[in-house]
C-alpha positions in Angstrom: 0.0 0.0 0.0 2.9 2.6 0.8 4.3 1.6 -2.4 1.4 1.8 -3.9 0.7 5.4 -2.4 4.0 5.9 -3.4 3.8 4.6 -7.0 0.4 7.1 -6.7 2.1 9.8 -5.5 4.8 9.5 -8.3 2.0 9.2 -10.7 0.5 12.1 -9.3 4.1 14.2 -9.0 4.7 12.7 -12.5 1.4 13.6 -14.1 1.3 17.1 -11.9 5.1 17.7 -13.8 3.3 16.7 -17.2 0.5 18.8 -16.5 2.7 21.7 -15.4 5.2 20.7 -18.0 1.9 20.7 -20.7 1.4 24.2 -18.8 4.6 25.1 -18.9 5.1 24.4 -22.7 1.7 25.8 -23.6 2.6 29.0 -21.3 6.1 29.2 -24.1 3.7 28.6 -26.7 1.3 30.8 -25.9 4.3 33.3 -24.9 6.3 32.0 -28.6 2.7 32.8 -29.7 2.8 36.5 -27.7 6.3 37.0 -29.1 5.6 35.9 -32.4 2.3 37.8 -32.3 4.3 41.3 -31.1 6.7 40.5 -33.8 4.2 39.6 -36.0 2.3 42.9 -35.3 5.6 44.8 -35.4 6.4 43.1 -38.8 2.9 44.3 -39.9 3.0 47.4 -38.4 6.8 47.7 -39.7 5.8 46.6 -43.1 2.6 49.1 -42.8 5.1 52.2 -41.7 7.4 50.8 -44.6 4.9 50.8 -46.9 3.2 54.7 -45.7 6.5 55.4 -46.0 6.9 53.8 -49.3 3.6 55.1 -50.4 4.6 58.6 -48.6 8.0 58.1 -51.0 6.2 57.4 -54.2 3.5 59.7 -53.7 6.8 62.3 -53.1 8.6 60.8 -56.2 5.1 61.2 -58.3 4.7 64.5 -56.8 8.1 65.1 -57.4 7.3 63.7 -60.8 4.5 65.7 -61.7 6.2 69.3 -60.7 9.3 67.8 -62.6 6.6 67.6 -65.7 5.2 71.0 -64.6 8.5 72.4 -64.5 9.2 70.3 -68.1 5.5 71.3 -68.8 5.9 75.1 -68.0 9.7 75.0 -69.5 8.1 73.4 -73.1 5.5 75.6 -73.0 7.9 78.3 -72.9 10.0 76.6 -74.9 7.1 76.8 -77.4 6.4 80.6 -76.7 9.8 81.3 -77.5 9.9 79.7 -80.7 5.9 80.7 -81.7 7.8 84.1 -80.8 10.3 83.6 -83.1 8.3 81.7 -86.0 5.8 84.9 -85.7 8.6 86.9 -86.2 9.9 84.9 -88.9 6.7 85.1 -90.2 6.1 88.5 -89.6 9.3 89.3 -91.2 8.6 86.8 -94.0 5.4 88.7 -94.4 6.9 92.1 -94.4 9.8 91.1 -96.6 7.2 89.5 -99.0 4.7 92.8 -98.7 8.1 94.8 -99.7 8.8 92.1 -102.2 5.0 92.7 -103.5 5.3 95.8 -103.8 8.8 96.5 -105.3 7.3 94.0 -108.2 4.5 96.0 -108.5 6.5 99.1 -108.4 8.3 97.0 -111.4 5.4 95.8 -113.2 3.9 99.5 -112.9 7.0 100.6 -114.4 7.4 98.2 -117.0 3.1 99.0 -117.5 4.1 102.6 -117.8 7.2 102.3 -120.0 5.4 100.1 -122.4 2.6 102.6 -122.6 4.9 105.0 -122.9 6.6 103.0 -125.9 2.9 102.5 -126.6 2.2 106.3 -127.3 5.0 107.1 -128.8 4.5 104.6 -131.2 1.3 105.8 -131.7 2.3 109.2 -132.2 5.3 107.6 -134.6 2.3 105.8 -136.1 0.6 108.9 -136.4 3.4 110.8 -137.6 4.0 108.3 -140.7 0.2 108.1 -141.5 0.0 111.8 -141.5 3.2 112.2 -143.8 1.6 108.5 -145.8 -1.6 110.7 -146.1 0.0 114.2 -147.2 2.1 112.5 -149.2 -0.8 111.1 -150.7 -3.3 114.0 -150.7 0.3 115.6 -153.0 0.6 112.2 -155.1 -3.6 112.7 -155.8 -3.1 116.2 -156.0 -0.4 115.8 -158.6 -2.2 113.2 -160.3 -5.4 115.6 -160.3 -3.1 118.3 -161.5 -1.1 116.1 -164.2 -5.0 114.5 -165.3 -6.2 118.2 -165.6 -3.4 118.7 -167.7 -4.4 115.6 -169.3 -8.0 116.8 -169.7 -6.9 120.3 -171.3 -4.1 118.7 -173.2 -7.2 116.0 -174.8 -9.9 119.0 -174.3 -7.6 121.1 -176.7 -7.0 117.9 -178.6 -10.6 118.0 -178.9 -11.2 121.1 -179.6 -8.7 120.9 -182.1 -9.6 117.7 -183.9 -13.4 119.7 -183.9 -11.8 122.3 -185.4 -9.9 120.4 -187.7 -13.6 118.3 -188.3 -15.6 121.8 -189.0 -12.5 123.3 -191.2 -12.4 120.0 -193.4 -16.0 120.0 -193.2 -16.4 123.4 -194.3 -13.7 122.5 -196.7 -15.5 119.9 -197.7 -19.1 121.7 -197.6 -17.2 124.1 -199.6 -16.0 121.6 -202.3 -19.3 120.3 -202.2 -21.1 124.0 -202.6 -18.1 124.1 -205.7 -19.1 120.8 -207.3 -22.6 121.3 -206.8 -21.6 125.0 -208.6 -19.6 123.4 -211.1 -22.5 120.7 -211.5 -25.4 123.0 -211.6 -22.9 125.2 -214.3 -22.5 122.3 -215.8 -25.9 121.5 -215.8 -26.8 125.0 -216.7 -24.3 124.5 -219.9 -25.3 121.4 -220.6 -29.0 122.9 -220.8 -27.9 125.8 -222.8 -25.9 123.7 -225.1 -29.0 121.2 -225.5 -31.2 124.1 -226.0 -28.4 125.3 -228.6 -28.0 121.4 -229.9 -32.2 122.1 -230.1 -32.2 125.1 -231.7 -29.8 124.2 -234.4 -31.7 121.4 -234.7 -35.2 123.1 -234.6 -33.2 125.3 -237.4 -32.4 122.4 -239.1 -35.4 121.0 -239.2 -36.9 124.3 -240.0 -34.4 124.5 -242.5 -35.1 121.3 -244.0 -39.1 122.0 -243.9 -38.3 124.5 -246.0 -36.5 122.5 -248.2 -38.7 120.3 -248.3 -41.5 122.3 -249.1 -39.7 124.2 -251.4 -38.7 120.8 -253.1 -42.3 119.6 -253.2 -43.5 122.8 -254.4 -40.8 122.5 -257.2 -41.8 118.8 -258.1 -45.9 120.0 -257.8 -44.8 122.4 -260.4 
């Protein structure tokens, strides 16, 4: 029985040094646990400061970032003022240059517009000139032609008036030797009559003559 009590006792020290053991190792695991849990919870709340602070960081960098670009931003944009300044007064220059360009051409062109019209009327007046001088010389070649065909006209009126002349003279001359022959004809005529009334007469003589004769006969043979 003592041993027994004993063995009990043991078992009970034994199973009291388990127990407290048990409580022992579940007081380190639970305290592991604690430990592990602070460290956990230290990791987290280190990783959670690390990453605010990362996040604090990158939000910096961006913001960083972003006034970088702002600054790039505001620099380009400048950048781009500067040379929209300058291309305007390129352009502007350009523009004046080819306004002064414009209108030196159409000084040129107004020049060139005016000398040709200058050429133009003088040419004309040239023009003029010769048709005036083509015209008086031809009003003096008509002139002279009117002049040499009125001496024409007198020269074939005279000519005229002298072939009529001529005409009446020959044909007075011949009226004349006409009023001749007729003259001569009706004197001829006339002595032709007188001679037939002579040839008549001598023979109305002669027959008178022979009548007598003839009568004088018969009355010589009746007797």
């Amino acid at each position: 029985a003592e041993q027994q009590r004993k063995k009990e006792e043991q078992k009970q020290k034994e199973e009291q040094a388990k127990l407290a053991e048990e409580q022992r190792e579940k007081e380190e695991r639970a305290r592991l646990a604690e430990e592990q849990r602070q460290k956990d919870e230290q990791s987290r709340l280190a990783e959670e400061q690390r990453q605010k602070e990362e996040q604090a960081k990158l939000v910096e960098e961006e913001r960083q970032k972003e006034e970088q670009a702002k600054l790039v931003e505001e620099q380009r944009q400048k950048e781009q003022a500067r040379l929209a300044e300058e291309q305007r007064q390129k352009d502007e220059q350009s523009r004046l240059a080819e306004e002064q360009r414009q209108k030196e051409e159409q000084a040129k062109l107004a020049e060139e517009q005016r000398q040709k019209e200058e050429q133009a009327r003088l040419a004309e007046e040239q023009k003029q000139k010769e048709e005036q001088i083509r015209l008086a010389e031809e009003q003096k070649q008509k002139e002279e032609q009117a002049r040499l065909a009125e001496e024409q006209r007198q020269k074939e009126e005279q000519a005229r008036l002298a072939e009529e002349q001529k005409q009446k003279e020959e044909q007075a001359r011949l009226a004349e030797e006409q009023r001749q022959k007729r003259e001569q004809a009706r004197l001829a005529e006339e002595q032709k009559q007188k001679e037939e009334q002579i040839r008549l007469a001598e023979e109305q003589t002669k027959g008178r003559a022979i009548q007598t004769s003839r009568r004088t006969e018969t009355k010589r043979g009746t007797g």
